[in-house]
N, C-alpha and C positions, 0 to 999 in steps of 0.2 A: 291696634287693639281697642274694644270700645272700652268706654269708663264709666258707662252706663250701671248700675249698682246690680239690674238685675241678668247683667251680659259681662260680670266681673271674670278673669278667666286664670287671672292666677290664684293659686290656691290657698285658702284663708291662712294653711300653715306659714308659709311664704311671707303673708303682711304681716301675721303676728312676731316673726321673728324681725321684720322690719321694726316692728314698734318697738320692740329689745334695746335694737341698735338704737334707735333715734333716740331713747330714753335715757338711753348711753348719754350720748350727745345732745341733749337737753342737761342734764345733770356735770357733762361737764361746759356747757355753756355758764351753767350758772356760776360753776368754781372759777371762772377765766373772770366774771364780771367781780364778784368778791376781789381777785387778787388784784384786777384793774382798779379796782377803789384804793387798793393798799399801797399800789405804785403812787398813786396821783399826790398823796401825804396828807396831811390835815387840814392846811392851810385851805387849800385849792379846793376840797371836799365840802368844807366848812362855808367856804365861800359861796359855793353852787346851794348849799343846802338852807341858808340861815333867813331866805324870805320863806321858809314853809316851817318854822318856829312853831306856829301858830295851830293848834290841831284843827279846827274849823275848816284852817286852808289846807292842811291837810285831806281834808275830806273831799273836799273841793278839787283840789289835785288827783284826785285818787279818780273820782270821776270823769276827767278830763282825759287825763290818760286814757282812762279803757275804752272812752268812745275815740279816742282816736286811734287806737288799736284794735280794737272790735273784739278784746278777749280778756275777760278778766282774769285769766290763765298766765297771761303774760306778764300781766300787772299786779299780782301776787308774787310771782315767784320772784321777778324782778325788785321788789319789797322786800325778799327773805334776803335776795344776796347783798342790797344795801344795809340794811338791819346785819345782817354775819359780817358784812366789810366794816361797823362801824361808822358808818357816816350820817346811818337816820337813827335817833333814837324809837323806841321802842313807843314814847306816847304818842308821837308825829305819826308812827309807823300805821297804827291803829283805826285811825279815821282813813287813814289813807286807803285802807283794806277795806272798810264796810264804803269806801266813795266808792270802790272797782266793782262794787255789789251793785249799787245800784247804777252803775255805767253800763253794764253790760246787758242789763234789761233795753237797751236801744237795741239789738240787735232783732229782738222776735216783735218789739212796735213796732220798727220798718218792715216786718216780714205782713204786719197786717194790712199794711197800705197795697198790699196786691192784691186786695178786697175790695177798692174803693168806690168803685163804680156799681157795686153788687149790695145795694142799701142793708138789708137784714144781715148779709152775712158778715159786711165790714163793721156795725152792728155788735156782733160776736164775738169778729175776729181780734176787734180791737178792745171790747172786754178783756177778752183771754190773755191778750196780749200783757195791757196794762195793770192786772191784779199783778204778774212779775213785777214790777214799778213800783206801785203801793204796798205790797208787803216789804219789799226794801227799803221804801221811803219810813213807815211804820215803824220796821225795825229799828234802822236808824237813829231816828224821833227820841224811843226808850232808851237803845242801848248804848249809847253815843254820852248823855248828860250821866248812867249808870257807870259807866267808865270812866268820865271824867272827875267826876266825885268820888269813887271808892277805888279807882282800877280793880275792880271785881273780874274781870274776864283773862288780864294781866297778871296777876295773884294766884289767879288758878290757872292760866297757860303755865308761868315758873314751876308751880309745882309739880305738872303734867313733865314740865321740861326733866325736872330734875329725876325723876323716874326714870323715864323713857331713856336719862343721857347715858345712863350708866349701858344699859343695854346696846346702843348705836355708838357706844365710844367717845362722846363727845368730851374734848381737852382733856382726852387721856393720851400724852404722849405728843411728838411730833407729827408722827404718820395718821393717828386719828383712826377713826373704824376702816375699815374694808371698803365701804363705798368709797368712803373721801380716798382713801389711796389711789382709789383705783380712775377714778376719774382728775384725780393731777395730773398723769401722765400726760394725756394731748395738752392739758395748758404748761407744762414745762416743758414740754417738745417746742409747742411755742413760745417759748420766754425764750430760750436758750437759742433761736434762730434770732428772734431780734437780739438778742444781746451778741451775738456775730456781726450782725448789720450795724452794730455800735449805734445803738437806739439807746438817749436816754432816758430817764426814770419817767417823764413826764410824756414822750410819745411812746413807751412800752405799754404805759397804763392806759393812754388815749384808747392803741388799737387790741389791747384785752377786755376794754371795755366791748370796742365795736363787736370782736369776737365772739365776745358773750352773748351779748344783746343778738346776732345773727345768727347765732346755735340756739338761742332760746325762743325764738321766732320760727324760724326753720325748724326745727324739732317738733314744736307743739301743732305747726299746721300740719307737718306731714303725718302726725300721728296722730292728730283727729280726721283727717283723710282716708287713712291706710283704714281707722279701726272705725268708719263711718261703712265703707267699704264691708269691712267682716260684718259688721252687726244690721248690713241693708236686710229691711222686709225682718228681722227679729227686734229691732225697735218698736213698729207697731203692731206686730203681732204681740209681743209681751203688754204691748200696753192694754188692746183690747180684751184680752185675757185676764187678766187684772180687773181693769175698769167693767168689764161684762159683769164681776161681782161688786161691787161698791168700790171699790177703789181702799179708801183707808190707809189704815198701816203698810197693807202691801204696796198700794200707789206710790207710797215714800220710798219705802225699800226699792223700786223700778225704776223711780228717778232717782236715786243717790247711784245705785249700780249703773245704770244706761249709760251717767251723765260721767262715772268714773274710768268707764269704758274706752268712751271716744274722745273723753279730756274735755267737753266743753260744753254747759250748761245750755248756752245759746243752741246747739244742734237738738235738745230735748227740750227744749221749751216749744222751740219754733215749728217742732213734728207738732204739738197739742193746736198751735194757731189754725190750720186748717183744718182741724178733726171738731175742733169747738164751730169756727166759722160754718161750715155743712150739718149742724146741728146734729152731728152720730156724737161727739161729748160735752156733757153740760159742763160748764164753769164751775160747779162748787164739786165736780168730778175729778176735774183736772187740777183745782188748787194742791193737791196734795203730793199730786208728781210734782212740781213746780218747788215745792218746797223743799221736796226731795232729791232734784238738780241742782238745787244750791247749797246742798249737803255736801252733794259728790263732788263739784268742782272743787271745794275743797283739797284734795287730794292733791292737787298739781303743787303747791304752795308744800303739802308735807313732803311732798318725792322733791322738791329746790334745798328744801332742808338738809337731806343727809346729803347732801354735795360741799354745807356748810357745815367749817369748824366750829365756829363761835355759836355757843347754846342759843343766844339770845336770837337766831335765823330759825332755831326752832317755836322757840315762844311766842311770834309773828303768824307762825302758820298752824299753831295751835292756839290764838287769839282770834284766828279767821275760822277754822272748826267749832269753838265755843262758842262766837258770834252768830253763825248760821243755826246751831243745836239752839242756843237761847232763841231763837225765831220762830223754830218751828217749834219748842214749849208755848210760847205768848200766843204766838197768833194762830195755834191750830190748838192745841192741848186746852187751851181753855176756850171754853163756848161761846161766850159774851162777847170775846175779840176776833173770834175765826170768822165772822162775817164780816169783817169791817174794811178789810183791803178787796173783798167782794163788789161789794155795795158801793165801795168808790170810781173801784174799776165799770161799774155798769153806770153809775150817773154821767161817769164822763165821756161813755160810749155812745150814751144818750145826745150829751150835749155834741159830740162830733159827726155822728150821723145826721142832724138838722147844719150844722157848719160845717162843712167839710174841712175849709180854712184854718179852721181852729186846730187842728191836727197839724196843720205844720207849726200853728203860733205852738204847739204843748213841748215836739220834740224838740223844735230849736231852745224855747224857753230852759228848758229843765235840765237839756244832757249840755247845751251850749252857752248862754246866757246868761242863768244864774248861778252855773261852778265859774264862768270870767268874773262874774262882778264878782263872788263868792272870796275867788284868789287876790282881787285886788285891793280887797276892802279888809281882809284877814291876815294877809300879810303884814 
C-alpha cells in the first residue's frame, strides 16, 4: 500500500480512530513515567535532578533536549509527568518549557537548507525559517527575567489550575477523574507483572520509566503520522484560503488548529518554508500562522496533564499556554514589536546567503553550543 499522502487508501475514519487509541496510549505513557518517578524515591530523583537547580540551565536543558528529540511535544509532556511525579519543581520546570520553544525551531531551519544551492530562494526560505527562532528567542529575552521576578505566568497558571481542578477531578479522592482511572489500568497491569518477576522498587521504576518514555515517543509520532495523513492537501489549502485574504487573526486561528491537529508545530511551520521560499507567501504573511503553531502545540503538554494527579503537572502546561499567548500579545498585538523578529530573521538571511558557511556556524552555535556551554556554566 502506498504512503504517498495523495494515494492514502485507508479511510480517514480508520486513522482518526487510530489517533483515539494512541492518545490512549500517550496519556497512559505519561501515567507509567509519573509512577516510575515515584518508584525511584527521593533520594535517587533528587540526585539526577540537583545540577538543573539553576533555571538558566534549565532553559538550557530544555533546549537540548528537543533538538535531540526533534519534538517539543515530547519535551513538554515529559516536563508535566516530572512536575506531577514531583521531582522538577515547578520554577526549573518553566525555563525548561520556553527552552523546548525555541529547540524545536531546528526543525523547519534544517528544512531550509534544501534551498541551499537556489540563492534567492534559500534567501526566503531561511527568513521564513528563522523569524520561528527569533520570535522564540524574543520571547524568551522578556518572558523569562518576567518570571523570574514576579512568577507572573506561575501565579496565574495556579489560578487557571485551581479552576480547571475542580472540574478534571484533580486530588479528589484516590481514583482521581475518569481519565486518570482510566489510563492506570495498562500501568498497573504492568506493575503487577514485574512485581511477579520479583522486581524491586528501583528496577520497577527504571523500566516504567523506560515504558513511559516509549509510549510517549510512539504515540506522539504515530499520531502526527496518522493525522498528517488525514489533513494531506487540507493543510495548504486552508492555508492559501486564508492567506489569499491577509492572513491576520484568521492566519493564527489555522496555525493553532492545523498545529493541534497533527500534534506538531514543526509539520506547520515547515509546510510555510517552501511556499515563502517560491515567493507564492510573503514573510510578514506567514508570521502569523507561525505564531499560531506555537499556540497549538500547546495542547500536547495539557492532554499529559489529565493523565496527572498532582495539580501542579497542570500548572506546567498551563505556564507553557500562557507563555505562548503572552507572545503572540508582545510581539504581534503591538505594532512597534511585530517587526522585529521580521527584520532579524531577514538580516540574517542576508548575511547567509553572501556565507553560506555561516549557516552551519548559526545552527550548530545556537541549538548545540551555546545550550552546552549554557548547562555547564548554570549548573
Amino acid at each position: 500500500m502506498s504512503t504517498e499522502p495523495g494515494r492514502d487508501r485507508v479511510p480517514p475514519w480508520v486513522r482518526v480512530l487510530l489517533v483515539l487509541i494512541l492518545l490512549y496510549l500517550f496519556l497512559a505513557g505519561v501515567k507509567a513515567l509519573e509512577s516510575g518517578i515515584r518508584e525511584f524515591g527521593e533520594d535517587l530523583t533528587d540526585s539526577l535532578f540537583e545540577r538543573v537547580s539553576n533555571p538558566l540551565a534549565g532553559l538550557f536543558v530544555g533546549i537540548l533536549a528537543t533538538v535531540l528529540v526533534q519534538s517539543s511535544s515530547v519535551t513538554t509532556s515529559t516536563i508535566v509527568g516530572l512536575v506531577g511525579g514531583g521531582v522538577l519543581p515547578i520554577e526549573v520546570a518553566v525555563p525548561m518549557v520556553m527552552g523546548a520553544n525555541i529547540g524545536t525551531t531546528v526543525t523547519n531551519t534544517l528544512a531550509s537548507l534544501g534551498f541551499l544551492r537556489r540563492t534567492d530562494e534559500f534567501r526566503r526560505a531561511f527568513a521564513g525559517a528563522t523569524m520561528h527562532d527569533f520570535f522564540n528567542i524574543c520571547n524568551v529575552v522578556v518572558m523569562l527575567p518576567f518570571e523570574l521576578l514576579t512568577r507572573g505566568l506561575t501565579k496565574i497558571a495556579q489560578r487557571m489550575a485551581d479552576l480547571l481542578g475542580g472540574v478534571l477531578s484533580f486530588g479528589h479522592g484516590e481514583s482521581g477523574g475518569l481519565v486518570q482511572t482510566a489510563v492506570k489500568a495498562p500501568v498497573r497491569l504492568f506493575e503487577s507483572l514485574l512485581d511477579r518477576l520479583g522486581c524491586g522498587d528501583s528496577v520497577t521504576g527504571a523500566l516504567l520509566l523506560v515504558f513511559g518514555l516509549g509510549l510517549i515517543f510512539l504515540a506522539l509520532a504515530y499520531i502526527t503520522r496518522n493525522m498528517k495523513l488525514v489533513m494531506a492537501g487540507r493543510i495548504e489549502r486552508s492555508l492559501n484560503a486564508v492567506l489569499a485574504k491577509g492572513g491576520g487573526a484568521a492566519a493564527i486561528v489555522i496555525g493553532m488548529i492545523v498545529t493541534a491537529a497533527v500534534q506538531s508545530s514543526s509539520i506547520t511551520t515547515s509546510v510555510l518554508v517552501p511556499m515563502i521560499a517560491a515567493g507564492v507567501l510573503t514573510l510578514r504573511n506567514a508570521y502569523p500562522v507561525t505564531l499560531g503553531a506555537n499556540v497549538g502545540t500547546t495542547i500536547t503538554a495539557l492532554l499529559a496533564s489529565l493523565a496527572i494527579e498532582n495539580p501542579a503537572g497542570l500548572v506546567i502546561a498551563l505556564v507553557h499556554l500562557l507563555f505562548n499567548l503572552s507572545g503572540l500579545l508582545v510581539w504581534y498585538v503591538i505594532p512597534g514589536l511585530r517587526g522585529i523578529p521580521l527584520a532579524l530573521a531577514e538580516r540574517l538571511a542576508f548575511v547567509a546567503e553572501k556565507r553560506k558557511s555561516f549557516v552551519v556556524v548559526y545552527v550548530v552555535g545556537v541549538f548545540v553550543i551555546i545550550p552546552l556551554v549554557g548547562v555547564l556554566v548554570f549548573q
